[in-house]
N, C-alpha and C positions, 0 to 999 in steps of 0.2 A: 631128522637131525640136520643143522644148517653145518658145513661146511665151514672150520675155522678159519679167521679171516688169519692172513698169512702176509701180512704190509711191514716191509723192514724199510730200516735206512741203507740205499746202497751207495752216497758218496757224502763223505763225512768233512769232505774238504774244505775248509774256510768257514763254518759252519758258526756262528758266536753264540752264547748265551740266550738269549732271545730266538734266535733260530731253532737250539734244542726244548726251549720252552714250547716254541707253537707247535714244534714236532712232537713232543707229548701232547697238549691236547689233542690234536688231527689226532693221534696214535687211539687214545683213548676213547674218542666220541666214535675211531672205525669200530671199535671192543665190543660198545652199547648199542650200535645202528649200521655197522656191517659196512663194507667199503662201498655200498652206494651212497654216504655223506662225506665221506672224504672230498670231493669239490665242494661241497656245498661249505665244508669246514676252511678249505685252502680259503675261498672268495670271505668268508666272516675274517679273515688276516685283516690288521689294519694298514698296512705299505703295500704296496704292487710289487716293490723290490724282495718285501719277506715273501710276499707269496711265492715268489717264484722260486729262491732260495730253497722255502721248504721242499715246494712240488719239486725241485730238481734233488733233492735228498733223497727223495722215493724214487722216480723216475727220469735219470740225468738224462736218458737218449730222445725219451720224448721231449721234453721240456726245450731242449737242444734243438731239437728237429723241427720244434714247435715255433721257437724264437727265428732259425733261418726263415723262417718261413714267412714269419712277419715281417721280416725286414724284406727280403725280398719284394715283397708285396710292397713294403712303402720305399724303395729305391736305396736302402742302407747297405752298405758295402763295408767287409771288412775293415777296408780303411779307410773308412768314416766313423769309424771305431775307435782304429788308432788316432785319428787325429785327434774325433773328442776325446778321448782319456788323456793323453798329451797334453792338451788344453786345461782337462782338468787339475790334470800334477804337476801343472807350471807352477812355478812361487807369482807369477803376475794374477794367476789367478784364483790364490789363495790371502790376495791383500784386500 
């Protein structure tokens, strides 16, 4: 007998509509084919931004640990962060 798959959401935070939709799919296709398609279901997301969304709804520390890690690697610093979001929520850069 296989071991029930045991996959929750553990941070619900900022989460939209469309993010609780792909989280049900991912939920349901782990039910039918067991948590070895869970990636295989995040990368079928159609945004890089949803995917990450979702995978950080399941596992915020990885996901976390995952992104310093990328950035690290390509020279991105906190605030390089702040600035582009700054950048982004300027009114200059909403015209």
């Amino acid at each position: 007998m296989t071991k029930p798959l045991d996959l929750k959401v553990v941070d619900t935070s900022g989460l939209t509509d469309a993010d609780w939709s792909a989280i049900n799919r991912v939920m349901c296709a782990c039910e039918l084919g067991g948590f070895e398609v869970f990636w295989d279901e995040i990368d079928k997301l159609m945004y890089p931004a949803l995917r990450i969304r979702v995978a950080m709804a399941f596992f915020p520390d990885l996901v976390s640990e995952a992104l310093k890690d990328e950035m690290a690697q390509q020279g991105t610093t906190r605030e390089d962060l702040k600035v582009l979001l700054r950048r982004l929520e300027s009114p200059v850069a909403n015209q």
